[in-house]
N, C-alpha and C positions, 0 to 999 in steps of 0.2 A: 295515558288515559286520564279522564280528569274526573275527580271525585266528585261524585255527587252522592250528599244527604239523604238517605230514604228514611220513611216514618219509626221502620222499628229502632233505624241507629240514634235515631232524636233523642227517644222516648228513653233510650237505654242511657242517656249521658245524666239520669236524672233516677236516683235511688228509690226502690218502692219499698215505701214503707207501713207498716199497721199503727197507726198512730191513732190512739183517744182523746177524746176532750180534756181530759181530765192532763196527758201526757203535752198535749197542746198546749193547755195554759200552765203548766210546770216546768216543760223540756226549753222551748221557747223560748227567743230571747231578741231584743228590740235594736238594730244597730243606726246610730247615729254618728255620721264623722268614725273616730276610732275607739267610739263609747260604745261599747253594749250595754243594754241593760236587761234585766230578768223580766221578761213578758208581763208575769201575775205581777210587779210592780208597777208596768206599765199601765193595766187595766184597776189599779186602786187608783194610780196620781193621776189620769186622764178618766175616772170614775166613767169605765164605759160598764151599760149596760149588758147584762146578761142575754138578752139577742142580739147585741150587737157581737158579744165575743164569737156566739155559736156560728151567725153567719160569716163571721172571718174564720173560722174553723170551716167554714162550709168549702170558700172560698181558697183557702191554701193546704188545706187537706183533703178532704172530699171531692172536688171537683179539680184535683189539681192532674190527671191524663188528660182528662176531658179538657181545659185549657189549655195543655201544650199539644195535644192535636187539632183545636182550634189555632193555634198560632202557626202552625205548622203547614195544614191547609191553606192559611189566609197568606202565609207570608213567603213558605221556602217548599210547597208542594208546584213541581215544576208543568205548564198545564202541555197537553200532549200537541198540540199545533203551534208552534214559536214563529208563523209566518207575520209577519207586520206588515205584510202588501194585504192581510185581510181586515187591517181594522177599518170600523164603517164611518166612524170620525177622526181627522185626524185635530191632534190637541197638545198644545206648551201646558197644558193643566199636567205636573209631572205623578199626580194620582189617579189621571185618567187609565186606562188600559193598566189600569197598576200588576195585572199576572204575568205580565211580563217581564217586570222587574223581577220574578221570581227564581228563575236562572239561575240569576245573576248573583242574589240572597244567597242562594245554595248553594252555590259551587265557593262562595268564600263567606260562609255563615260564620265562621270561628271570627274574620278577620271585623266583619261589619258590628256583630254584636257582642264581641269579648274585646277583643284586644286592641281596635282601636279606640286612644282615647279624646280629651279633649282637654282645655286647660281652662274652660269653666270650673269655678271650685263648685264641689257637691253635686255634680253631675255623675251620675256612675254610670259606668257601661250596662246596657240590659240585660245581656246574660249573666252577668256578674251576679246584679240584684236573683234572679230566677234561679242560679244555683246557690247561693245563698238560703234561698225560701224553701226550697224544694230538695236539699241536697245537707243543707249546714244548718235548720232549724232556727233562722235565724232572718225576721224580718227586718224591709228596711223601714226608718220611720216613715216616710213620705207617704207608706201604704197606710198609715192609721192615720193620717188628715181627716178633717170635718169632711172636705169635699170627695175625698178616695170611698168614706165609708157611705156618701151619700150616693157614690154613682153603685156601690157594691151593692147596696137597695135599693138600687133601681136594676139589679143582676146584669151590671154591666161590670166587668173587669179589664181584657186585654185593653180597650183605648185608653186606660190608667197606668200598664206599665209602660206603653209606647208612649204617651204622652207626657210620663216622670223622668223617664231614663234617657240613656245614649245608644245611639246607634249610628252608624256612620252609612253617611245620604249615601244614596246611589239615584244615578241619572236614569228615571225612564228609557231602555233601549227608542218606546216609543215616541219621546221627546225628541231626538234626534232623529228619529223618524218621519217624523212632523218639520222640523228644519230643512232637512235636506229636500224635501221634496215642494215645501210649500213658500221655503226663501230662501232658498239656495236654486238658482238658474246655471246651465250651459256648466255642469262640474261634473268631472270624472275621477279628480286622484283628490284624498284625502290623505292630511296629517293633523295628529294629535298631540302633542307637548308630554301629555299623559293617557293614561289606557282606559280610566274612568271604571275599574274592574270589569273590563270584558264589555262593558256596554257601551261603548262609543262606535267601536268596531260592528258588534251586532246590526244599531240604529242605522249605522251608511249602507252598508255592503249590503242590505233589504231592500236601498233602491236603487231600480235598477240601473238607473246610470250615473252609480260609482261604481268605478273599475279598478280602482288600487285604493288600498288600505295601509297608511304605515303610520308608526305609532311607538313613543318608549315613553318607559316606565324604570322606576328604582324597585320595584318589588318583582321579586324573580317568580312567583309565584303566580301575579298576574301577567308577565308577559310571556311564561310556558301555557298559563289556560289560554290565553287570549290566540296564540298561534295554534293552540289545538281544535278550540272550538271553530275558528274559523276554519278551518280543514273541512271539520265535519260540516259546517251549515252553509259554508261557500266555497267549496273545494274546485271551483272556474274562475273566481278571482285571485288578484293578486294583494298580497299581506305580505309585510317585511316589517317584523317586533324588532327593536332594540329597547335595551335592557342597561338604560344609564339616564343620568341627570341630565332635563332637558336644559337647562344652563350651561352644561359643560358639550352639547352636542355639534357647537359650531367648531368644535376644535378637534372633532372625528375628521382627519382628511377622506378617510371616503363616505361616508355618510353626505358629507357637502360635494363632494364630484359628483356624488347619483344624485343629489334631491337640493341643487341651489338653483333658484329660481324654477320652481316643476309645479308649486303644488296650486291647486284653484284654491281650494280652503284649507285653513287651519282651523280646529276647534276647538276648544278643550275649557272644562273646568278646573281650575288653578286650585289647592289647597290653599284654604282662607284662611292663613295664618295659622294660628291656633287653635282652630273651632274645632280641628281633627288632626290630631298626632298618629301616624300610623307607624308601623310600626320597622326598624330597620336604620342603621347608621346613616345613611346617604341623603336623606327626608332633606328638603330644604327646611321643618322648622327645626330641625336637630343641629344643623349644620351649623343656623344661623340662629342667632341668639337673638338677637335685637329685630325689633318689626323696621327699623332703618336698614339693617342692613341685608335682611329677606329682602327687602323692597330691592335695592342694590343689586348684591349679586343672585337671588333666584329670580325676581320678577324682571327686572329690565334685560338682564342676558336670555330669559326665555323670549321675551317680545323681541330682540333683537335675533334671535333664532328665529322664531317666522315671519319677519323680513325676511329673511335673507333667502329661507324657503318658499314664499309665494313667488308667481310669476308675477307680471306689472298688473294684469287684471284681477288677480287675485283676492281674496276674502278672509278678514279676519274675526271670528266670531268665539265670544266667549261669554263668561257667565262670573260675575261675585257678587259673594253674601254682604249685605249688611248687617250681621250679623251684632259685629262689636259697637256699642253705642260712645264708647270711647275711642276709636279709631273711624277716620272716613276713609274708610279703604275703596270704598269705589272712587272716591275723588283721587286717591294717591294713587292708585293703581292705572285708573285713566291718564292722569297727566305725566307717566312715563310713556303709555300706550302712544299716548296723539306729538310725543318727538317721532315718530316713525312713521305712523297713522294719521288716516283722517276717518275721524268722528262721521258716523252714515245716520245711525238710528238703533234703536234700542227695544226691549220689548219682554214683559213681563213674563218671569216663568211660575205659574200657578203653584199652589199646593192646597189643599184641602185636608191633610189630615189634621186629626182631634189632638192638639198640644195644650199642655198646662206648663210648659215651661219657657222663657224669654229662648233660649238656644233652635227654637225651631220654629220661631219669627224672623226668617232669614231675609225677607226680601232680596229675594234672589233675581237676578237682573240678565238678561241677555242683549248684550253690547254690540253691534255690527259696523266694522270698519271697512275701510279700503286705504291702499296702500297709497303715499304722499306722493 
């Protein structure tokens, strides 16, 4: 049975407290890096104002349910119709149809907003910061910036933690919903390199002509939901999870007797080096130490897995970040793709959400190949 999140489990991972003003600016304490400091120091050496304190007491004491069932609703309350044959536009804008990604949020909440990390230095995971705030009396600095305290007067907070913090992306189910139907032609079987947390599988097996679904992953966790949920939301199609490094998959001897040469598309969003550490010994950025030798043996051995998996007419499509301004990983990661591949066309994948920090200026790119 696959767990899902409801409001009062949310709400209870976060301590109620009767906390004063007076216990606010005394108990309180300000964390930077592996510095804390004492709050009431904080508010002498940044000489904040006395409404400025109260409304940040408003803000992390006061209204701090009211906030996490705002996030809650907005982000990981799952909406009661999950059909993607009923949206009325379809969109690569990956914040379009965004309650759909809610699911998805929920069912691996702990993994997207705690424990995956990233190797941005001073980027913290979101839940991290929130149990910290709400739980350890303990703010992070980012929240007393000029600009944090000016959207706070303007009674704006949640687009301040999503846009400070980490959180590990997840693909609109109805992104790939939007793909399959609108550039993807004449395809019935689907393969994925990785499981995308449950939403790659969602997005295809919606329309209705895909008929097979297969898919691995190094997290056991998403490839036991990913088989269940599809039970329950496509219990007439075909799904076959495996649960291994897609680099190492061409050397499964039966995996390659069932699915060499089968598939119309491959799809998948690859782990952008670094930008997200998840979590588990097997990780290609665990494995692999050097952005050379990820390139090597995780990315070229997974391109040379779907070769080997499409049929001659087959479709290769996928997506990377630009993420790193120090690495051109779209140029490196392509000129391993087109020894195998040939180069078709390409095509923006939107985002709209409210960011204040360089890590969620992805320029995220949707790549379309055909095989040499």
């Amino acid at each position: 049975m696959i767990q899902i999140i409801k409001l009062e489990d949310w709400l209870n991972f976060f301590k109620k407290k009767n906390i004063t003003l007076d216990k606010f600016i005394n108990n309180y304490s300000v964390k930077s890096g592996d510095k804390k400091t004492k709050f009431k120091e904080i508010i002498k050496n940044k000489n904040l104002k006395k409404k400025e304190v109260k409304m940040l007491y408003k803000f992390f004491v006061i209204k701090k349910e009211e906030n996490l069932i705002n996030f809650y609703n907005k982000s990981l309350k799952i909406v009661e119709d999950l059909d993607l044959t009923k949206i009325k536009t379809l969109s690569l804008n990956n914040s379009k149809n965004s309650s759909y990604k809610n699911i998805i949020r929920n069912i691996y909440w702990e993994d997207i907003l705690l424990y995956t990390k990233t190797d941005i230095k001073g980027l913290r995971p979101f839940l991290e910061v929130l149990f910290d705030l709400y739980n350890n009396n303990t703010i992070d600095y980012k929240l007393l910036t000029p600009g944090a305290i000016k959207m706070m007067e303007k009674n704006i907070f949640a687009p301040i933690l999503s846009g400070f913090y980490f959180r590990s992306s997840i693909l609109n189910p109805a992104v790939i919903y939007t793909l399959s139907k609108k550039y993807i032609k004449n395809a019935s079987r689907v393969f994925t390199p990785t499981l995308g947390w449950s939403s790659y599988m969602y997005g295809f097996l919606s329309d209705e002509k895909i008929e097979e679904y297969v898919g691995t992953d190094v997290i056991k966790s998403v490839c036991s939901n990913t088989k269940k949920l599809a039970k329950k939301m496509f219990p007439d199609k075909y799904v076959d999870i495996y649960c291994s490094q897609s680099e190492l998959l061409r050397k499964n001897k039966e995996f390659m007797k069932e699915y060499k040469n089968y598939f119309d598309v491959v799809f998948f969003s690859p782990p952008y080096y670094k930008l997200e550490l998840y979590r588990g010994s097997k990780q290609s950025t665990t494995l692999y130490k050097t952005y050379e030798e990820w390139l090597e043996k995780y990315w070229e051995e997974t391109i040379k897995l779907c070769k080997d998996v499409l049929h001659k007419d087959g479709k290769l499509i996928y997506i990377i970040s630009g993420y790193d301004k120090q690495l051109d990983m779209n140029k490196d990661m392509n000129n391993i793709t087109k020894k195998y591949f040939k180069y078709k066309t390409k095509k923006n994948l939107g985002n709209t959400n409210v960011n204040f920090t360089d890590h969620k200026d992805t320029n995220e790119i949707i790549y379309f190949f055909d095989l040499k």
